[in-house]
KOLNU-966171 format. One line per field, with one value per residue: y, z, x of N, C-alpha, C, O in turn. Coordinates in steps of 0.1 Angstrom, whole numbers, plus 5000, padded with zeros to 4 digits. Last residue first. Layout:
BEGIN
n_y <- (Y,...)
n_z <- (Z,...)
n_x <- (X,...)
ca_y <- (Y,...)
ca_z <- (Z,...)
ca_x <- (X,...)
c_y <- (Y,...)
c_z <- (Z,...)
c_x <- (X,...)
o_y <- (Y,...)
o_z <- (Z,...)
o_x <- (X,...)
//
This chain:
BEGIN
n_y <- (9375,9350,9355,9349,9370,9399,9428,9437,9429,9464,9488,9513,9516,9525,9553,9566,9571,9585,9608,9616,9621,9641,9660,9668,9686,9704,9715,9726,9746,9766,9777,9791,9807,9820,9829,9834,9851,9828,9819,9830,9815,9799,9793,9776,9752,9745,9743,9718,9701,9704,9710,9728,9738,9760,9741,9707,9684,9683,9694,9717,9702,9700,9677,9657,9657,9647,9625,9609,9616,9601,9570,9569,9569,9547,9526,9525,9516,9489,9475,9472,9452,9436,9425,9419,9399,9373,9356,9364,9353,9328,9315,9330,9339,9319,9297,9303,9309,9285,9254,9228,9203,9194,9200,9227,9225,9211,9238,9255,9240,9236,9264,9275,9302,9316,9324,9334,9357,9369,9375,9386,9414,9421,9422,9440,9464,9468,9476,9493,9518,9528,9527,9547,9567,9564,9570,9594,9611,9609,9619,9649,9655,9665,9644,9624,9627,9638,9615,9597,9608,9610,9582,9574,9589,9581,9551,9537,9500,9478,9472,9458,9433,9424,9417,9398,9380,9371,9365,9338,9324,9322,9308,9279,9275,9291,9298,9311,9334,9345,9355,9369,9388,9403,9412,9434,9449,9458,9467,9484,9506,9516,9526,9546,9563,9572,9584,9604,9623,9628,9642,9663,9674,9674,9696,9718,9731,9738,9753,9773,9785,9797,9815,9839,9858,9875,9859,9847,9845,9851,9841,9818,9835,9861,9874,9874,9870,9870,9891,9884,9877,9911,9927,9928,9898,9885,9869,9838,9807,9795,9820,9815,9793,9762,9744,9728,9717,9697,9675,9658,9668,9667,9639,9636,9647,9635,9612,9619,9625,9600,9580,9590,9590,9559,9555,9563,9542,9515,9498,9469,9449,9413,9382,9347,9328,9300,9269,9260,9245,9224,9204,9194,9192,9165,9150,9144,9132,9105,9106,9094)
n_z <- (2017,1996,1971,1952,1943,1963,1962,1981,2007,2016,2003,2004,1970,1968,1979,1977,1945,1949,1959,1935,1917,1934,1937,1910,1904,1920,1911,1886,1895,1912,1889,1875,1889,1905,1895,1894,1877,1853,1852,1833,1808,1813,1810,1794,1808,1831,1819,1810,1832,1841,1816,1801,1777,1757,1748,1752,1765,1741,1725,1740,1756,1778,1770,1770,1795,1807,1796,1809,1832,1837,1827,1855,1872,1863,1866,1895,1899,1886,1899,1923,1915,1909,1936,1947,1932,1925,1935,1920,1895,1890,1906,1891,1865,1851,1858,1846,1817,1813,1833,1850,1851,1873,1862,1870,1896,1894,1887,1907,1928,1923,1897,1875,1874,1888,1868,1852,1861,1862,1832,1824,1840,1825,1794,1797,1804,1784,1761,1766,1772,1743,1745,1764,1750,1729,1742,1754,1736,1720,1745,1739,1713,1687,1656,1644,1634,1660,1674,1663,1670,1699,1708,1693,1712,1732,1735,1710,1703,1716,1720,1699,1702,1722,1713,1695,1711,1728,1711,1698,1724,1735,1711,1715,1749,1773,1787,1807,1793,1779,1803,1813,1793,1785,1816,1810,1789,1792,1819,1820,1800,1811,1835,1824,1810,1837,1849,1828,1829,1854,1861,1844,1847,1873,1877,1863,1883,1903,1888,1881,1910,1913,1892,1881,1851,1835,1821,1834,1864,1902,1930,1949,1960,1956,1977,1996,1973,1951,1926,1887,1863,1858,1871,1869,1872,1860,1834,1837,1829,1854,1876,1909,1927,1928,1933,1915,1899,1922,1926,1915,1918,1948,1952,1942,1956,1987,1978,1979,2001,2019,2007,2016,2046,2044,2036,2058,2083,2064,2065,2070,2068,2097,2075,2072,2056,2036,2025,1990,1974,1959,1982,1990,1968,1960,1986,1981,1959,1967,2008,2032)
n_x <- (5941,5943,5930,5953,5969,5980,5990,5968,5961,5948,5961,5981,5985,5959,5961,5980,5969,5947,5968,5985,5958,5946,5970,5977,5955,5954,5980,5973,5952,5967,5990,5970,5958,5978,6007,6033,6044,6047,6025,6005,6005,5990,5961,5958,5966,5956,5930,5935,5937,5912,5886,5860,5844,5835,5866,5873,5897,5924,5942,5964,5978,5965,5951,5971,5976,5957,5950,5974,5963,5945,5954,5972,5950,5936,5955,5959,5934,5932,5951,5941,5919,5936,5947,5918,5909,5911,5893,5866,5873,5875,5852,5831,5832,5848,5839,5810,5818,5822,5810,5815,5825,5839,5862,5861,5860,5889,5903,5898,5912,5943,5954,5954,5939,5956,5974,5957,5945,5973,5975,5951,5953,5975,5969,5946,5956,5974,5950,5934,5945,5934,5910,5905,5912,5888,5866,5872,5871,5851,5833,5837,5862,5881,5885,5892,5916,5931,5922,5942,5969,5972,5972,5998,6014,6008,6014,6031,6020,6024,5996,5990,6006,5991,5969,5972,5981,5961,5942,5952,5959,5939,5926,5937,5948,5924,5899,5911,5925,5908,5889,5905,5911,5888,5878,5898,5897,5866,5875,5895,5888,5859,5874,5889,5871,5857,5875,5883,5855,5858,5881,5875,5848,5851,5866,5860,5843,5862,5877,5861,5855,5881,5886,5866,5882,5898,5916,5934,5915,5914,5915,5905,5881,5865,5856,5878,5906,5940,5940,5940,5944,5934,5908,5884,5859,5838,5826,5815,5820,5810,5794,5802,5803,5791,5772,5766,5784,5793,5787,5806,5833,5830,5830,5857,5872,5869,5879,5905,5909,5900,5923,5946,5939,5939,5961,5978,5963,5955,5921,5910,5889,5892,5894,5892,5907,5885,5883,5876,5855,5866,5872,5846,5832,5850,5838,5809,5816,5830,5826,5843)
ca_y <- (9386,9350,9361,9341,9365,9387,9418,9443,9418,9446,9481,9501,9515,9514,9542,9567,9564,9574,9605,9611,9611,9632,9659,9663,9669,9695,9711,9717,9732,9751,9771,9784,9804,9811,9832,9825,9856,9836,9812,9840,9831,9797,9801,9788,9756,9750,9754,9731,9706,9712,9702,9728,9733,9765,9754,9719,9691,9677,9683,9716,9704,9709,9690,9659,9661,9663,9634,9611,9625,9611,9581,9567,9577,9563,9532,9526,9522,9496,9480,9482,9470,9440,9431,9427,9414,9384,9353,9366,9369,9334,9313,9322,9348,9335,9297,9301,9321,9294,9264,9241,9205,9190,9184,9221,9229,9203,9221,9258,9241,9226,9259,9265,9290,9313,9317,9322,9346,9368,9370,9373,9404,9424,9413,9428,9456,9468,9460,9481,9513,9526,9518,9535,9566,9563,9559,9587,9609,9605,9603,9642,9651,9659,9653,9622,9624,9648,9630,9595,9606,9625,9594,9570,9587,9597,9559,9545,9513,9484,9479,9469,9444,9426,9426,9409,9377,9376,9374,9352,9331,9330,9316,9291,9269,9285,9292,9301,9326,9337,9346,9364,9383,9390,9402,9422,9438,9454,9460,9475,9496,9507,9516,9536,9555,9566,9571,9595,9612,9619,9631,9657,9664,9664,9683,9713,9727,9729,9740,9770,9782,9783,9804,9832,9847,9875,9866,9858,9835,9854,9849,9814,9830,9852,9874,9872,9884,9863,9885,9887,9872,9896,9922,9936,9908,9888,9881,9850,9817,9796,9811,9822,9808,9775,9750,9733,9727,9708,9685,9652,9662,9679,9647,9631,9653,9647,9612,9612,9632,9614,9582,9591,9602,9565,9552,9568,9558,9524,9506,9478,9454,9426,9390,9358,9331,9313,9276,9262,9255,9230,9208,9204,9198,9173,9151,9153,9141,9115,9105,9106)
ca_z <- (2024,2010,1979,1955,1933,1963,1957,1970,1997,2021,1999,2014,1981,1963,1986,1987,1950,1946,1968,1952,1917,1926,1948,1917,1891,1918,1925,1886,1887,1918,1903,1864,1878,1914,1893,1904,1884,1862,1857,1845,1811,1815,1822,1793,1794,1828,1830,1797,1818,1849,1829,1807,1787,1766,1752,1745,1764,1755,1720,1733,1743,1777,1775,1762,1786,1810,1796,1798,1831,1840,1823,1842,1876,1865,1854,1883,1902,1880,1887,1926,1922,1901,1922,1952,1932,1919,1935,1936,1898,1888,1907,1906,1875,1855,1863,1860,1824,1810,1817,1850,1840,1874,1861,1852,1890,1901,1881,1898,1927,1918,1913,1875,1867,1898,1883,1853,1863,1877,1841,1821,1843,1841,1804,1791,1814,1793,1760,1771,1777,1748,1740,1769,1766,1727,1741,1764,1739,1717,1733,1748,1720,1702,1665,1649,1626,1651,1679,1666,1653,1689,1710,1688,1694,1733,1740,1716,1698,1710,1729,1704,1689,1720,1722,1687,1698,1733,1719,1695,1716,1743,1722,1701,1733,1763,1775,1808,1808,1774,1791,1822,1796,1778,1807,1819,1790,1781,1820,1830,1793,1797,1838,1829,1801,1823,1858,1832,1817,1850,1873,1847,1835,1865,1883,1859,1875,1905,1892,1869,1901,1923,1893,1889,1856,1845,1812,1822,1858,1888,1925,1942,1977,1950,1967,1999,1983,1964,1938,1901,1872,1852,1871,1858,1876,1878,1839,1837,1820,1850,1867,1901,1934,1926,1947,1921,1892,1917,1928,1912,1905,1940,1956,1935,1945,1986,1976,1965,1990,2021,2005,2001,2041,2048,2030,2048,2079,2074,2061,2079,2066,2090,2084,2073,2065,2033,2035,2000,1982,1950,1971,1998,1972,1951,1980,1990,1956,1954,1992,2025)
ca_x <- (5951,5943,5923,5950,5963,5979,5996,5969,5960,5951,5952,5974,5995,5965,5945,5980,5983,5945,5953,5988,5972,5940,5963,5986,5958,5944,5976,5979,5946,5961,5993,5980,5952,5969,5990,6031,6040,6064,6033,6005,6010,6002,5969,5951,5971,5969,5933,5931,5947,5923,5890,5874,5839,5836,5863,5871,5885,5915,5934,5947,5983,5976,5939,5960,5984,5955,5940,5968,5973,5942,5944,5978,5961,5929,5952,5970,5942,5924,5954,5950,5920,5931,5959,5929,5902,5922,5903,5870,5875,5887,5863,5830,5829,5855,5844,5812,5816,5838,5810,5811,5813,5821,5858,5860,5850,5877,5907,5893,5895,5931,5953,5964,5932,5950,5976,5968,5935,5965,5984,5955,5941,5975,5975,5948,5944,5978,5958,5932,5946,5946,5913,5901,5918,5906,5870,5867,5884,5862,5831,5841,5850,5881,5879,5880,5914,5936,5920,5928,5963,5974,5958,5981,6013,6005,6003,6029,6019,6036,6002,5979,6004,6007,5973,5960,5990,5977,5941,5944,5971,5951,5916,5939,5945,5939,5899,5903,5933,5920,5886,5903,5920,5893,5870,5903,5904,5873,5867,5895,5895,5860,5861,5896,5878,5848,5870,5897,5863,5845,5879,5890,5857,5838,5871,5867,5832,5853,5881,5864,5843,5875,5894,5870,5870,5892,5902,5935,5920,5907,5917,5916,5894,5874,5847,5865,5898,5927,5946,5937,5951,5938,5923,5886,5873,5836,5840,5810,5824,5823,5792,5799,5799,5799,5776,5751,5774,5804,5776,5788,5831,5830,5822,5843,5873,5863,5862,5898,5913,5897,5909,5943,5940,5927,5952,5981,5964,5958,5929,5914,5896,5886,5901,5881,5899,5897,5882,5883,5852,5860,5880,5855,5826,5846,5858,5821,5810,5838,5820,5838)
c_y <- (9380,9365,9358,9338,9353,9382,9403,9437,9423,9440,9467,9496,9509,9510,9529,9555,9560,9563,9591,9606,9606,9622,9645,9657,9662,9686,9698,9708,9720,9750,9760,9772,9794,9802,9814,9830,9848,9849,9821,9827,9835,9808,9801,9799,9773,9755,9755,9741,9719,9711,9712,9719,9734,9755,9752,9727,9702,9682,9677,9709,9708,9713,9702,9672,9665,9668,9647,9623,9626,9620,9596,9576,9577,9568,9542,9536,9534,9511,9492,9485,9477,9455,9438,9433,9422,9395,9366,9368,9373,9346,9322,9318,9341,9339,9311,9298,9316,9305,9273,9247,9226,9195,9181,9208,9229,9210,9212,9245,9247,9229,9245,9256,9276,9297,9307,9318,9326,9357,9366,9368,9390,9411,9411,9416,9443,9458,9459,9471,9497,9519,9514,9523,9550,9559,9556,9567,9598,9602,9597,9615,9646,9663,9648,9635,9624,9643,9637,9605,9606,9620,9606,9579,9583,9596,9573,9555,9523,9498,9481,9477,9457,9439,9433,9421,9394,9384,9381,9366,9343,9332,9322,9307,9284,9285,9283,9291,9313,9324,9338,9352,9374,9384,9392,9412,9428,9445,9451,9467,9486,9501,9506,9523,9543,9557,9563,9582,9601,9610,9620,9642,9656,9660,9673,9699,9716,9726,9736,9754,9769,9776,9792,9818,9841,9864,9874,9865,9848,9847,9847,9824,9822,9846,9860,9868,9868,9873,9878,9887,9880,9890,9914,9930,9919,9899,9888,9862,9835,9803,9809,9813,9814,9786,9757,9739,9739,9723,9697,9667,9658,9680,9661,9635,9647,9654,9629,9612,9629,9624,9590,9591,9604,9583,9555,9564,9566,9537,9515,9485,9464,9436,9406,9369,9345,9314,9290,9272,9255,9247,9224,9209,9204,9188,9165,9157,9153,9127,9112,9102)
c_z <- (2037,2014,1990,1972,1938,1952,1954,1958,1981,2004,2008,2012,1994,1969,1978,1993,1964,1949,1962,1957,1929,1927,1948,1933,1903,1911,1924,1899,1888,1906,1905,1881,1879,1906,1898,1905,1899,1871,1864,1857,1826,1813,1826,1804,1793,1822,1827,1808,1812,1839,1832,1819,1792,1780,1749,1749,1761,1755,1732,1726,1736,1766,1771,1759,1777,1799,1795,1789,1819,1837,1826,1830,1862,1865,1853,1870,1893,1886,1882,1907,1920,1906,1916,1942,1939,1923,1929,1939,1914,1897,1905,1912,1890,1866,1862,1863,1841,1821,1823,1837,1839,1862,1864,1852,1877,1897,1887,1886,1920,1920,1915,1889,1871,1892,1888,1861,1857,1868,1854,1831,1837,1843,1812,1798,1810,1806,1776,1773,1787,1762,1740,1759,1766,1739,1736,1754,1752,1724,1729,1746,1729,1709,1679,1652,1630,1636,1669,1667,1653,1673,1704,1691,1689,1717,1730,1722,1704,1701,1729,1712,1686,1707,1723,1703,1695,1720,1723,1696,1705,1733,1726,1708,1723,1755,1772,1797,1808,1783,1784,1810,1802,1784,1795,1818,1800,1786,1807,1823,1808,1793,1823,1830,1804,1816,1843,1840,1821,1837,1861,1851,1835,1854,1879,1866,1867,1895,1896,1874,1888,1911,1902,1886,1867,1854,1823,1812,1848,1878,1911,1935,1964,1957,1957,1988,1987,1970,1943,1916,1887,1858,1863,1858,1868,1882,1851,1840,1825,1838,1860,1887,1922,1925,1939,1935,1904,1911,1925,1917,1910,1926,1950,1944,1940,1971,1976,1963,1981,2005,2006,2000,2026,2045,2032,2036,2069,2074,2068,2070,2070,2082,2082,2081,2064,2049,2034,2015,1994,1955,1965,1992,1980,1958,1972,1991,1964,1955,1982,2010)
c_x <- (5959,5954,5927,5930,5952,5971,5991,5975,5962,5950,5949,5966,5990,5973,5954,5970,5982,5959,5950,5975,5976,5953,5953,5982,5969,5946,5967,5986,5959,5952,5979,5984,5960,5962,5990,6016,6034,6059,6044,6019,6016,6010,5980,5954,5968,5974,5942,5935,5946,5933,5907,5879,5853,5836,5846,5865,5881,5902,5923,5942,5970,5980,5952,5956,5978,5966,5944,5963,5976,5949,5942,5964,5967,5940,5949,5963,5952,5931,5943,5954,5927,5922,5949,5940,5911,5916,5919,5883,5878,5889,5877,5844,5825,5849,5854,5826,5814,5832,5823,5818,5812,5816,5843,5856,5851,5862,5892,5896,5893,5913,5939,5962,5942,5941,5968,5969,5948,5958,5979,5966,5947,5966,5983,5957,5945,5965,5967,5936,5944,5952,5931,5911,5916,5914,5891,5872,5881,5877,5842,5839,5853,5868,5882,5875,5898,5922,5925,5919,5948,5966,5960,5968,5996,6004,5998,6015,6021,6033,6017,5994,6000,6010,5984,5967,5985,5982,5954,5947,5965,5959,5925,5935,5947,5937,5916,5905,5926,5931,5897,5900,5917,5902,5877,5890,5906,5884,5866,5888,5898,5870,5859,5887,5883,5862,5865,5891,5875,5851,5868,5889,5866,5842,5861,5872,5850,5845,5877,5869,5851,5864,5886,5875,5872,5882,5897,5922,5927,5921,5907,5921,5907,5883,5853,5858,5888,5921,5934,5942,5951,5945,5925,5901,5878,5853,5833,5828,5819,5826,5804,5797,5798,5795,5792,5756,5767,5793,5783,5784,5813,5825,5820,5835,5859,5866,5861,5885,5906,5897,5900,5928,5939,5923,5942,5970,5963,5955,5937,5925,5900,5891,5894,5892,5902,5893,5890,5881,5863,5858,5878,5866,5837,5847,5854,5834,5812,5829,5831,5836)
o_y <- (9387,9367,9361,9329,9348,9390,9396,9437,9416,9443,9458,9498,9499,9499,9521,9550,9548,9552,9582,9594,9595,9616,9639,9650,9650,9677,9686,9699,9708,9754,9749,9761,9785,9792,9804,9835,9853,9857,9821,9828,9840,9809,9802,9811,9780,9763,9765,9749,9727,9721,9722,9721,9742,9760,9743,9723,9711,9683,9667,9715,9701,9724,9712,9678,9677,9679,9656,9629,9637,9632,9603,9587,9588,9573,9550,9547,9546,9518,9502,9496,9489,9466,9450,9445,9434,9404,9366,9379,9380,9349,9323,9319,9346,9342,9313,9297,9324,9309,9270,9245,9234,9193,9172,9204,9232,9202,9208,9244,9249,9221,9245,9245,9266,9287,9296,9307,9314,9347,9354,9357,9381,9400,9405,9406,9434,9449,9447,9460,9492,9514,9503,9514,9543,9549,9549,9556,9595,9595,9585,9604,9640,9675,9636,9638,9625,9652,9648,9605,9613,9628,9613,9582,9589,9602,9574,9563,9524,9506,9485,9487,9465,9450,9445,9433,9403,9395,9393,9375,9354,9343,9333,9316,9294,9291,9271,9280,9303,9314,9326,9342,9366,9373,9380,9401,9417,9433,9439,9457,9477,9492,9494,9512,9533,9545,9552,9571,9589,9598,9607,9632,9645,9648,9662,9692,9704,9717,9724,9744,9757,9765,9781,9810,9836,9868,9881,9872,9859,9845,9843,9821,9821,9852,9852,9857,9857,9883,9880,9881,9882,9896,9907,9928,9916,9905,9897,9860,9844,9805,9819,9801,9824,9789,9756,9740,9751,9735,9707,9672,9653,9688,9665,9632,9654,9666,9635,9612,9638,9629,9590,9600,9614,9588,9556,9570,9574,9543,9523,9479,9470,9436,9411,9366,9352,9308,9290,9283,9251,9257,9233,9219,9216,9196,9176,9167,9165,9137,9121,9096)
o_z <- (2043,2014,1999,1977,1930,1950,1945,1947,1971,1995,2000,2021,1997,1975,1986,2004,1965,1952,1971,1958,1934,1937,1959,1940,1904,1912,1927,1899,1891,1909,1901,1882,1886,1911,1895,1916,1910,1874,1876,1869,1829,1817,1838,1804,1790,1824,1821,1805,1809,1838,1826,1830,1785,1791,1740,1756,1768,1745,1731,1717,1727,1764,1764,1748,1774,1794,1788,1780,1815,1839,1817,1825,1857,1854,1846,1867,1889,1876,1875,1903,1915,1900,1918,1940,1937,1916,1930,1945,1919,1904,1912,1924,1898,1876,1868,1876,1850,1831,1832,1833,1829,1860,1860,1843,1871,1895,1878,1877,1922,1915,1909,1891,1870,1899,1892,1864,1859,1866,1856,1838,1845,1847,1812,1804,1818,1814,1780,1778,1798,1761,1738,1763,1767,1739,1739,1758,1760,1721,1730,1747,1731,1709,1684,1652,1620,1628,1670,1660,1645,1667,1702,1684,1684,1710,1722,1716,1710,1695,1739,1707,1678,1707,1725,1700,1694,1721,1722,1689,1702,1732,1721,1708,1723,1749,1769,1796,1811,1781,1783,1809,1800,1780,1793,1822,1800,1787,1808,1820,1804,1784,1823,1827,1796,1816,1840,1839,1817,1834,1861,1846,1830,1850,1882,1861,1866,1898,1896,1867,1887,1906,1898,1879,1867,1864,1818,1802,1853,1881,1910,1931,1969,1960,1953,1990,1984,1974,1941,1916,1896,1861,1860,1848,1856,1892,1850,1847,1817,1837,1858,1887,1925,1922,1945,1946,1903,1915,1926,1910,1900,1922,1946,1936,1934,1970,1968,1952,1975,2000,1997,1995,2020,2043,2023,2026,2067,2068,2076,2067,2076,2085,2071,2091,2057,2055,2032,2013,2006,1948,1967,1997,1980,1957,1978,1997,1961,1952,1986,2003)
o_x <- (5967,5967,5919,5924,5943,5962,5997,5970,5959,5943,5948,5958,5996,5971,5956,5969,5985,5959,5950,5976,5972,5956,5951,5990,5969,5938,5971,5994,5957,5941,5979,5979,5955,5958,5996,6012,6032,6067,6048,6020,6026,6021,5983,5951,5978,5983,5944,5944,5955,5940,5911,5876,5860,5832,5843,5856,5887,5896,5916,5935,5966,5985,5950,5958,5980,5965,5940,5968,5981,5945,5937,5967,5965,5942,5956,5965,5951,5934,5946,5958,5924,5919,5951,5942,5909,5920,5931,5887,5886,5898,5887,5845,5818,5855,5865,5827,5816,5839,5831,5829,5810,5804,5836,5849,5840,5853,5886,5887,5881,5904,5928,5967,5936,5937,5970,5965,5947,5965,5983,5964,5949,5971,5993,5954,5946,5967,5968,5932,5947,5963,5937,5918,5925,5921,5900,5877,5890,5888,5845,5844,5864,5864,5884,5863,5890,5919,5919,5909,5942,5958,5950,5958,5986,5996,5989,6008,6010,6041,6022,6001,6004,6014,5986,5969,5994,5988,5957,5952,5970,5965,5923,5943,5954,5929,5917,5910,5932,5938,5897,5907,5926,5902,5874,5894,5912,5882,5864,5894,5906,5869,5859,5891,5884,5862,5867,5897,5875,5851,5869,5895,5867,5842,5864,5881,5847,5837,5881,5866,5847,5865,5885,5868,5884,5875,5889,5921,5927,5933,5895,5932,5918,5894,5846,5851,5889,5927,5922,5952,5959,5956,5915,5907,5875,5855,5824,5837,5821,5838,5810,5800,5790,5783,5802,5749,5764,5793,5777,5776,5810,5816,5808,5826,5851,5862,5854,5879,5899,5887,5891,5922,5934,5912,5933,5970,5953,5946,5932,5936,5891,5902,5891,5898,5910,5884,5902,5877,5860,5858,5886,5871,5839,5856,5856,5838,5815,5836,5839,5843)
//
């Protein structure tokens, strides 16, 4: 056999091939999770009333036909308000999580390649980042920016990107340390072929399940956020603000105040439920 063939079988390990197969309990998270993003995209174009319209004279309503979640403290139907509030909920928490996955796990993957000055930079500028208390930082940000939706989309994010940071550095370690990623540096291949040919295939399983993590970690973020009225602002509303705004009706067991905080708890478990069976969720090395 040739050095070039040597190279070549080196360079392209044999994986093998297995189908995926999600279990049960992953298949029911999954259910949950689409049927909220499903909601979250056509949510507008199939509620029954308008979310600010007063449809009750009750406050806090009972369930009927007309209202299957009841009425909110203003009177307003409740279904309407949680389906139009799961676009926020669900739209900002995927939006932030997607900018700080992808922010850090691009550098990380980068640092992991690079070494040298480049890792410690980075490591050095992260570390730093992420000794700052979550909820501390997004309270000053938001107290000094305003809350928007923009704003709180990137703070989420930026908070959570030194953690992506080094989830992703750690994995592309590994995996940079193994010899066919050693043999495609010796052919020459640049930084960006061997993140995006080598490292990433190689980690997409942990790194799912982090991305994961995060939404779930963002979303609650968010709702804290929204609870403490720095979240999303009137007249729009994700399921925090629901809580908030209908916390009155708690020692009555109002339906208001009861399913938003269902729906943040249904999200959570449901993405928990898809991470948790992931094939190869643990592995760094792509052999599920």
């Amino acid at each position: 056999m040739s050095a070039d063939q040597t190279i070549t079988a080196v360079a392209a390990p044999a994986l093998p091939r297995r189908r995926f197969r999600l279990p049960l309990a992953g298949i029911i998270g999954a259910g949950v999770v689409g049927f909220w993003v499903v909601i979250a995209i056509i949510g507008p174009y199939i509620v029954p009333h308008d979310v600010g319209a007063l449809v009750d004279d009750d406050l806090f309503g009972r369930m009927r036909w007309a209202l299957p979640l009841g009425s909110d403290y203003l009177g307003r139907d409740v279904l309407s308000r949680i389906i139009i509030g799961a676009r926020y909920s669900i739209g900002v928490a995927a939006a932030a999580t997607f900018l700080a996955v992808f922010m850090g796990g691009t550098l990380g993957m980068l640092a992991a390649v690079s070494r040298g000055a480049v890792d410690m930079a980075l490591s050095r500028f992260f570390d730093a980042l992420i000794s700052i208390p979550s909820k501390m930082s997004a309270l000053v940000v938001i107290a000094a920016l305003g809350s928007s939706i923009p704003v709180l989309v990137g703070t989420v994010a930026v908070i959570y990107t030194p953690g992506a940071f080094r989830i992703w550095r750690a994995l592309a370690v590994n995996v940079n340390a193994l010899d066919f990623v050693e043999v495609a540096r010796a052919r020459g291949e640049g930084t960006g072929y061997l993140i995006r040919e080598e490292i990433l295939p190689n980690i997409a399983g942990p790194v799912l399940t982090d991305f994961g993590l995060r939404f779930v970690f963002a979303m609650l973020l968010l709702s804290g956020l929204s609870f403490l009225g720095l979240g999303v602002q009137p007249p729009n509303a994700d399921w925090g603000s629901l809580v908030r705004e209908n916390i009155n009706g708690l020692a009555d067991g109002a339906l208001a105040v009861v399913m938003p905080a269902v729906a943040i708890a249904s999200v959570t478990i449901g993405v928990n439920l898809v991470i948790d069976n992931l094939p190869g969720r643990w592995s760094s090395t792509g052999e599920h």
